[in-house]
N, C-alpha and C positions, 0 to 999 in steps of 0.2 A: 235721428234719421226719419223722413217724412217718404210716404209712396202713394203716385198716384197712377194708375194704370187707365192706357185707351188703349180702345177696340181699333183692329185696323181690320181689312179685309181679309178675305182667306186665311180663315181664322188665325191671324196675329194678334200681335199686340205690343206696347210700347211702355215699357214701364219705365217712369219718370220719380228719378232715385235723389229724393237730398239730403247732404250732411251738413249737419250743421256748422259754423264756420269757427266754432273754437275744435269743435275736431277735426276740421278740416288742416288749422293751425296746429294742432300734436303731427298732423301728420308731416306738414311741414319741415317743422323740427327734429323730425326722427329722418327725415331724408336729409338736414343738413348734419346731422350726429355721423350718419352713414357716409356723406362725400365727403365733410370737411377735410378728413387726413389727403385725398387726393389734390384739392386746390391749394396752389401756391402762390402767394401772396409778397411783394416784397416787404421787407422790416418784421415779419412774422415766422415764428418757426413752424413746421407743417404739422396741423394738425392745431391748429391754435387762434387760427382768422377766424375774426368774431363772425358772426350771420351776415349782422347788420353791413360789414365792411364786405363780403362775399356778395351782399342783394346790392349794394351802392355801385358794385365795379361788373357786376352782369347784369344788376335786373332785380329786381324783384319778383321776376317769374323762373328765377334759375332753379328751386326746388321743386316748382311746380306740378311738371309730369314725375317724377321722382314720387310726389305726394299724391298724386292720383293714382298713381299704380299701387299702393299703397293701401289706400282708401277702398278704390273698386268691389279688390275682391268680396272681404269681409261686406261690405253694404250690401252687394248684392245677394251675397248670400242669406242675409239677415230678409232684403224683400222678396227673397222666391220664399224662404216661408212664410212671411207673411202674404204674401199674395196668395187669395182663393182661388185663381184659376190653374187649371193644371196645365203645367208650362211642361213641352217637349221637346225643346232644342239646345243647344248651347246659345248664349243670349250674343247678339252685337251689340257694342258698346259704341254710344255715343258724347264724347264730353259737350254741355248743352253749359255749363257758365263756371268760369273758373278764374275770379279775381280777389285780390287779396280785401280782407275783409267781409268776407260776403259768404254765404253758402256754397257749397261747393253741387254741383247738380249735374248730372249726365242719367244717358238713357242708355236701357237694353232693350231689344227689340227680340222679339221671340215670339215662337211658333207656342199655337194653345190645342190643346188636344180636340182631333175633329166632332161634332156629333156623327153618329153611325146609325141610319135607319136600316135594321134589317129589313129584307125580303125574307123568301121563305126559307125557312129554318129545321121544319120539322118533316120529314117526310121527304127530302131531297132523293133526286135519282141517281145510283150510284153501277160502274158495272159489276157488276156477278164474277166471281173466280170460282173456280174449279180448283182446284185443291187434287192435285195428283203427282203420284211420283213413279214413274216409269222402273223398271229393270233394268234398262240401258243406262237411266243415269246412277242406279247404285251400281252398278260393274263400274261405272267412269270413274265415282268417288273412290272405288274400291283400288280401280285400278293407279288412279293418282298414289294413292297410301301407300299403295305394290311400290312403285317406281321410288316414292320418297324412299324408301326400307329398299332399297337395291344396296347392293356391297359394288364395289369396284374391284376386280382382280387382274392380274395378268393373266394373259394368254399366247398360245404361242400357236401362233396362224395368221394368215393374209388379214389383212385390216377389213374390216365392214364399217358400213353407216353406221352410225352410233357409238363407234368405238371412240374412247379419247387415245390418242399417240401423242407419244414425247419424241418430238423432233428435234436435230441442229439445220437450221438451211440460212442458205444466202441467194439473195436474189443480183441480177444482171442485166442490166439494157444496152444489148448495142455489147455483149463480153464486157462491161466493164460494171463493177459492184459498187451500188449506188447507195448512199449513207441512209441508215436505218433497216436496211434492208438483210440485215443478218441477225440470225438468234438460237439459242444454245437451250437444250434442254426445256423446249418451248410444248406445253400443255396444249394441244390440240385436240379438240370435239368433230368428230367426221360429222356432215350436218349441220353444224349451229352459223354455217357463213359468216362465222367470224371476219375471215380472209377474203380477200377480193376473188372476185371474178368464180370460175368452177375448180380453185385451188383442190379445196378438202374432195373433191369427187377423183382427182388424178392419184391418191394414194390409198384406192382403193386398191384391194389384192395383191398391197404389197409387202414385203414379209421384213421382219425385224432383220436389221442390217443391211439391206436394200439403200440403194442410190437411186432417187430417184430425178428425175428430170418432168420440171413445172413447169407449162406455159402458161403464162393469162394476159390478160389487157387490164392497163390501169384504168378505170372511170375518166369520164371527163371531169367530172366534179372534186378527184381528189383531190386531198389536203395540200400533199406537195406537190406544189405547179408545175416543176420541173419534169413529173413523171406522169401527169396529165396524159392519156389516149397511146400511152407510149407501153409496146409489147417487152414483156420480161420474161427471165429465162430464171427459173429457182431450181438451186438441188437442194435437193433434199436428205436427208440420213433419216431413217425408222430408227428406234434405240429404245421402244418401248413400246407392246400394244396393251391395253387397258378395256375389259366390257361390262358392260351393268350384268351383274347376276342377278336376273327378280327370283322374288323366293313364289315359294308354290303355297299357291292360295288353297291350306289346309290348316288344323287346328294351331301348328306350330305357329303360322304366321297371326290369327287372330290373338292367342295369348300374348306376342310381340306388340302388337300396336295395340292393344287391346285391353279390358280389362274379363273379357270374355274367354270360357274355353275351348268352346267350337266358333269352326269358321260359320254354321249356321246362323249360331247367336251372334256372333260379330255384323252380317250380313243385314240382318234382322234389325242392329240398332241404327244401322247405318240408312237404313230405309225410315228409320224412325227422327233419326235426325235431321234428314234431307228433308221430311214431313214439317216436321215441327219447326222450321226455318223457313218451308212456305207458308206456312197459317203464318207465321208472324211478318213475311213479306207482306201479305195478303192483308195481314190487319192494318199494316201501316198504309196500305197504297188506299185500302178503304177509306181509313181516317183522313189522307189527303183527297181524296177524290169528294168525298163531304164535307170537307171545310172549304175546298176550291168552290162546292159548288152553293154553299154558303155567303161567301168572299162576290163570288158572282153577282148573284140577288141582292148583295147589302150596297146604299149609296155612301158617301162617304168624302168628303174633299180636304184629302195630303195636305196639308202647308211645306212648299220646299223647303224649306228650314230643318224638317220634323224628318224630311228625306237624310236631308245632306248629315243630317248629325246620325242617324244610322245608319249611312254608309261610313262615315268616319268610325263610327263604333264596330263594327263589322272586321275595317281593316284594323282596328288596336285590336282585337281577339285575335285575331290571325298574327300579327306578330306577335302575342304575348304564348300564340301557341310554338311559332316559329324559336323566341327565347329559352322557352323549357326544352328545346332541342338542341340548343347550343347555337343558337345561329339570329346575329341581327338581324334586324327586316331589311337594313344598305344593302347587306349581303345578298340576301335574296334580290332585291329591285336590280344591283349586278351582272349575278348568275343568270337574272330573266332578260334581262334588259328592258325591264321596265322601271314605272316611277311609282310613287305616292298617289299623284293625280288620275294615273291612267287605271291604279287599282281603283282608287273609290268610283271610277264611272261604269268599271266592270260590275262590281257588286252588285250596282245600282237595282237591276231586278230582284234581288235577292232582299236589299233591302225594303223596296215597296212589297215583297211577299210576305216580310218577318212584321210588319207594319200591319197591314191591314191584316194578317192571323189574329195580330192580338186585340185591335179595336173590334173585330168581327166578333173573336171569341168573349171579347171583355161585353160585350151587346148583351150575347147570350146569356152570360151568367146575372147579367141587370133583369133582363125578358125572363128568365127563370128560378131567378132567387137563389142560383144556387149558392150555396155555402160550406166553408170548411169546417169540419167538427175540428175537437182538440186531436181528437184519436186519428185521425187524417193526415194532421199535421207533424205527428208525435210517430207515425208512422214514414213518414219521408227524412225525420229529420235520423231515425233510429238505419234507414237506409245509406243514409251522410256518415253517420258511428259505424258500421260494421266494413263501410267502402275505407275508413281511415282508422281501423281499429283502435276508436275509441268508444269512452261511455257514452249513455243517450246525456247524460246530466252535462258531460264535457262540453255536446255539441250545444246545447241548450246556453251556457253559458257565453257561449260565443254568438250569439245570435239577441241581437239588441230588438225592440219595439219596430224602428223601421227595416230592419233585415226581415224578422218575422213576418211583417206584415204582407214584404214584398214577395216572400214562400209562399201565405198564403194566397195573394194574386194568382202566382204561379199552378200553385195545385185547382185552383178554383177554374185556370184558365182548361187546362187539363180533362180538368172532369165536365169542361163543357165540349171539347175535341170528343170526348167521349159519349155525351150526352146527343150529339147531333149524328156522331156515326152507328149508335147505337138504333139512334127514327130514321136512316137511310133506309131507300127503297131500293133493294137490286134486282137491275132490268135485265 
């Protein structure tokens, strides 16, 4: 295999792939080994027509694409390592000569990674947080917690807001009872508008065993056409009232949710925690606000290719996220009524932002020298072993020369996010 690569503009480029034409020939033969059982041939049993008698009765280009499909992958892969430049797209394939006897040649066409001139790097203007956590919102967090830790009990009094009732009703248009519209021992939240119209508000104040009489108006928009803007008549039965009992925000309650004896100390971590989740909002929105403003100042020119293959990579992580939940990506595009196409053009920002982070960030660590010590590396990979409780040696041994190297990319990219929001200026 022979490679010769041209520059094309925006930053492309055309790599010009040959095989030689006795391996051209294996491949041949390995595509007629593979179809032969499918052709049939008269005077011959299947699986048994010679080549020769197979290329005289189609052609002698009938294993052709067979044998370039064949061929492609492996050669290519063989000249992206050999090619010096760093290639960032999936490659388009072109077949450029393919006749018996002869080399076999076609091209891939691909995107080369851009140059990146930074602008200014060090000293970026970034804004200023304040770092505060009110009273109000620890009573809020507190009070969330309260409400999780409610009990459910019966009660035996007029219904209130909030209450859930187990009801039996049926509904009526016009006196006659319309299909769906009847249910037995049905779970009702006074409040949550489950139900159409100001249903849950009409069985206010009324007491277990009560009859009660519903009017509402169906939506125009509802589901069944037939009951579209039309006035109904529900009874109702009470048969159960049900109310959150919160507990009382004293020591009993902190030791319940807690790992604290008083509610002081409870109160106290919870202002601590509310804290320490906005410095860490706070660090991150930092770090993007410095790398944005980074990304800004630096020039830079995409090659569409170098796009499209990261938006295609974007949407295979999301489905492979979407699989470990149990669920295809068909299903998904389905359920959304979306496609394939219409994801990757959603992303598309998302992809020119993952893009230029890392040619911006990969600048700075050129412009800075930074680098990854062993102890650096040996520390992330030691955060991989305790997230999968394994050894550090386990992880080590799953991690080959190019996985490593591409961690240390990764960490180097990191500590340059780091190195540039560290020289932010906040105004």
């Amino acid at each position: 295999m022979s490679l010769k690569v041209e520059k094309l503009e925006n930053n492309m480029a055309k790599l010009i792939i040959e095989v030689d034409a006795a391996d051209f020939e294996k491949a041949i033969e390995t595509a007629y080994q593979k179809n032969k059982k499918k052709i049939s041939v008269p005077g011959f049993r299947a699986g048994k027509v010679p080549r020769n008698v197979i290329e005289k009765m189609y052609g002698k280009e009938v294993f052709y694409e067979d044998a370039a499909n064949e061929v492609i992958p492996s050669a290519y892969e063989k000249a992206y390592d050999e090619c010096e430049e760093d290639i960032v797209s999936s490659p388009k394939i072109d077949v450029v000569q393919l006749e018996a006897g002869k080399p076999f040649i076609f091209s891939a066409e691909v995107a080369l990674k851009p140059e990146v001139t930074l602008g200014k790097y060090k000293g970026v203007k970034v804004a200023k947080t304040v770092i505060e956590v009110t009273d109000e919102e620890v009573d809020a967090a507190i009070e969330t917690e309260r409400k999780n830790s409610a009990r459910i009990v019966s009660v035996e009094r007029p219904v209130a807001d909030g209450d859930t009732v187990t009801i039996d009703f049926e509904g009526f248009v016009d006196d006659v009872a319309f299909e769906g519209g009847k249910g037995e021992n049905y779970p009702l939240t006074i409040g949550s508008h489950s139900f159409i119209d100001n249903f849950e508000e009409q069985l206010i104040g009324a007491n277990i065993g009560d009859e009660v009489e519903v009017n509402v108006t169906f939506p125009a928009e509802y589901q069944a056409e037939d009951l579209q803007n039309k006035a109904a008549k529900f009874i109702v039965n009470i048969k159960e009232i049900k109310e959150n009992q919160l507990p009382d925000l004293d020591d009993d309650f902190a030791q319940e949710v807690s790992s604290y004896d008083t509610f002081d100390e409870y109160k106290e971590s919870v202002k601590k925690n509310l804290t320490e989740k906005k410095e860490a909002d706070a660090k991150t929105a930092k770090e993007d606000a410095a790398v944005d403003a980074v990304i800004e100042g630096a020039k830079m020119d995409i090659p569409a290719a170098m796009l499209e293959t990261e938006q295609r990579q974007i949407v295979e992580e999301f489905a492979q996220r979407l699989q470990m939940q149990g669920m295809a990506i068909d299903q998904y595009f389905k359920y959304t009524g979306t496609n394939a196409a219409a994801m990757i053009e959603q992303v598309k920002p998302q992809a020119e932002k993952r893009i230029k982070t890392r040619l911006t960030m990969e600048a700075v660590v050129k412009a800075e020298n930074i680098e990854v010590s062993d102890e650096e590396f040996d520390a992330e990979l030691q955060k991989m072993a305790d997230a999968y409780k394994m050894e550090l040696a386990q992880v080590k041994e799953i991690f080959d020369a190019d996985r490593a190297e591409e961690m240390k990319k990764d960490i180097a990219i990191q500590k340059a996010i780091t190195f540039v929001t560290d020289n932010a200026v906040e105004k």
